[in-house]
C-alpha positions as CSV (number, residue, x, y, z in Angstrom):
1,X,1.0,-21.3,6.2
2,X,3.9,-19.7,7.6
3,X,4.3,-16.1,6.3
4,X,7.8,-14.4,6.8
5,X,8.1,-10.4,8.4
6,X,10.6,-8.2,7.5
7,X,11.7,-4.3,8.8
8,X,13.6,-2.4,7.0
9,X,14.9,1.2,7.1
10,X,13.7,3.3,5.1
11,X,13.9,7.5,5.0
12,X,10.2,7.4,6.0
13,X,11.1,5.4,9.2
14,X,10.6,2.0,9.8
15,X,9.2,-0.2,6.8
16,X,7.9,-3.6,7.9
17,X,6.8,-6.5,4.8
18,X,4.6,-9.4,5.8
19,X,5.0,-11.8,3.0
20,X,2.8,-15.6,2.5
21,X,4.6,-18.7,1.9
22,X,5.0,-17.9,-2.5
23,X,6.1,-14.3,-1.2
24,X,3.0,-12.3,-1.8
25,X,2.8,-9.0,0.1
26,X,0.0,-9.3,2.5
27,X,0.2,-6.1,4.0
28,X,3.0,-3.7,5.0
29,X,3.3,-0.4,6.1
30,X,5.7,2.4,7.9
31,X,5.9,0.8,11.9
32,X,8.4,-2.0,13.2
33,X,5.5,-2.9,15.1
34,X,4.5,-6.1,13.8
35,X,1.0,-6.6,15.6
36,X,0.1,-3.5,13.8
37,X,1.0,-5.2,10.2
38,X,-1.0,-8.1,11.4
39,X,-4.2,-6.1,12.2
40,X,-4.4,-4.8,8.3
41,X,-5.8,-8.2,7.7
42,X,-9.2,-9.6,9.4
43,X,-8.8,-12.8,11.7
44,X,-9.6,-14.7,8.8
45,X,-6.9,-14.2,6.8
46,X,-3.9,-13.5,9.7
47,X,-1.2,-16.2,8.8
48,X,-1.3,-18.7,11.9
49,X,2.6,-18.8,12.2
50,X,4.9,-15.6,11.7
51,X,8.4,-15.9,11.1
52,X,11.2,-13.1,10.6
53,X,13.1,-13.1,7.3
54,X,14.2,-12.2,4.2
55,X,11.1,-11.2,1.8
56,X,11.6,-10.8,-1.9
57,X,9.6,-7.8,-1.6
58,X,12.5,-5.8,0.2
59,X,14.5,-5.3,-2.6
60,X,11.5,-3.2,-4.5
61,X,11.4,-1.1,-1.4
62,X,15.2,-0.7,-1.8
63,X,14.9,0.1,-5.2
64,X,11.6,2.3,-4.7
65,X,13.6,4.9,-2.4
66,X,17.0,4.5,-4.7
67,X,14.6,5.8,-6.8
68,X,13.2,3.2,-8.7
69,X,9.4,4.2,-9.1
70,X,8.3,1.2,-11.0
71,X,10.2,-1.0,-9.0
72,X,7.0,-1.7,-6.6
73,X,4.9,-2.6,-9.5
74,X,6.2,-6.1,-9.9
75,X,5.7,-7.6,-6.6
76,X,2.9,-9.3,-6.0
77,X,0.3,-9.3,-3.3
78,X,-2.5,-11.5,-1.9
79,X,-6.0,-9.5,-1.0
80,X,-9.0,-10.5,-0.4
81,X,-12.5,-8.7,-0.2
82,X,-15.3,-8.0,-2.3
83,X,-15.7,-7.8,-6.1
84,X,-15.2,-3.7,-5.7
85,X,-12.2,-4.1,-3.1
86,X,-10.4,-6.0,-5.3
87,X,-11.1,-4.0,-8.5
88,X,-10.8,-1.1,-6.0
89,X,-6.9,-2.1,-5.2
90,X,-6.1,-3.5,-8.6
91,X,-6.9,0.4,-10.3
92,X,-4.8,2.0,-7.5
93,X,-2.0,-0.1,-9.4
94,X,-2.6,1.3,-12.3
95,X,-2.4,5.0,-10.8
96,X,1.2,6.4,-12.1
97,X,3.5,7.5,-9.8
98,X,3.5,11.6,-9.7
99,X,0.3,11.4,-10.8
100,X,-2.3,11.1,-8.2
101,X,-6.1,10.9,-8.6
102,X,-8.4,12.5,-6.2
103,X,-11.4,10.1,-4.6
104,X,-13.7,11.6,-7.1
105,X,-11.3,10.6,-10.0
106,X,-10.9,7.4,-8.6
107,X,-14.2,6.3,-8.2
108,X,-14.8,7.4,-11.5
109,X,-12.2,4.5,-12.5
110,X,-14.5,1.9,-10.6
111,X,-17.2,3.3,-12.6
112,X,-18.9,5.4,-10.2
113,X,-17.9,8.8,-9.7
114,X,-20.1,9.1,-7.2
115,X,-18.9,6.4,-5.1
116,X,-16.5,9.0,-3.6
117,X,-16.6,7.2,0.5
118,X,-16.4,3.2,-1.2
119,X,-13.5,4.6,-2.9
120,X,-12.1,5.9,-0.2
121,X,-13.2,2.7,2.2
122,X,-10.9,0.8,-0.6
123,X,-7.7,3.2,0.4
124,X,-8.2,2.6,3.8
125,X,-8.9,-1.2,3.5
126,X,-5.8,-1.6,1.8
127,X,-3.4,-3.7,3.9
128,X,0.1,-4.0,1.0
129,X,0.7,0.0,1.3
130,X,3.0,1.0,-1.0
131,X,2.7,-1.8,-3.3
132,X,-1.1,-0.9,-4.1
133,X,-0.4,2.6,-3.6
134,X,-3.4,4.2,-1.9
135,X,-0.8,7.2,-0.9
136,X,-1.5,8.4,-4.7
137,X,-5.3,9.3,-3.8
138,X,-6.1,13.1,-2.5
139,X,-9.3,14.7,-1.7
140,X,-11.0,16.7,-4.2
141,X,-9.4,20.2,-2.8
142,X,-5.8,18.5,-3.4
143,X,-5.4,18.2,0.3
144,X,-3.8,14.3,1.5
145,X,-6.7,13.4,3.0
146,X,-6.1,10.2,5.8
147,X,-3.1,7.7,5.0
148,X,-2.9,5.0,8.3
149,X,0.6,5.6,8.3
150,X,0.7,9.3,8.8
151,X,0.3,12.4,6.6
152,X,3.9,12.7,7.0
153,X,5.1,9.7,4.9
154,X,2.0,10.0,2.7
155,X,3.1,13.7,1.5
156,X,6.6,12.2,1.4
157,X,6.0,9.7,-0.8
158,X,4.1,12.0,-3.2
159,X,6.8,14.4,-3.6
160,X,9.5,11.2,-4.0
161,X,7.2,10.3,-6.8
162,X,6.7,14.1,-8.0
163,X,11.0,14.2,-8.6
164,X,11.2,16.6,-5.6
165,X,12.9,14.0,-3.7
């Protein structure tokens, strides 16, 4: 498989896309820096070739900080992991935007509210940032907790989702 990569500005800084051949997401984040897209995904699942291109998933990110919210919610992504990762990812797509859940709340989702550190090993596992938005998960004091794109762009995209943006 040949997946396509894609930066693009955005207000947060560089946004780079790394898309499979049907135009999954499988993983993005805030860095041109393309090995560091790559090493969101184990060796296992690293596309053998990398080309740069045009992703379908660039116009939701256009759309997302035009102010689109929803816009992210249609593309689709390719994860793999366990039974609880991917249950894990597929309820931080169900968290509504300006309306973040803390780990506690989240694990609660999985069905575990005491699962507070595998809920947040799912966040930090989760390669498609933005698209399965683990930015919308805060510690239990309201603080941001880690985001492996910076505090910075976490806290910004929580108030572009809050309307103070």
């Amino acid at each position: 498989m040949t997946a396509i990569i894609q930066t693009l500005d955005t207000v947060d800084g560089a946004f780079t896309i790394l898309a499979d051949d049907r135009q999954r997401v499988l993983a993005s984040g805030w860095t041109a820096d393309h090995e560091a897209i790559l090493a969101r995904l184990s060796a296992a699942t690293r596309p053998a070739d990398v080309e740069s291109g045009e992703t379908d998933a660039a116009g939701a990110v256009r759309a997302f900080y035009d102010g689109d919210l929803a816009a992210i919610d249609e593309v689709e992504v390719a994860q793999t992991g366990t039974a609880l990762q991917l249950a894990g990812w597929s309820a931080l797509r169900g968290i509504e935007p300006g309306e973040p859940l803390t780990y506690t709340s989240f694990a609660a989702r999985l069905g575990n509210p005491r699962a507070v550190r595998a809920a947040a090993s799912i966040c930090a596992r989760n390669a498609p940032a933005l698209f399965v938005p683990c930015h919308r998960v805060l510690r239990s004091d309201g603080t941001l907790g880690g985001f492996a794109w910076g505090l910075d762009v976490k806290s910004s995209l929580l108030a572009r989702e809050a309307g103070e943006r």
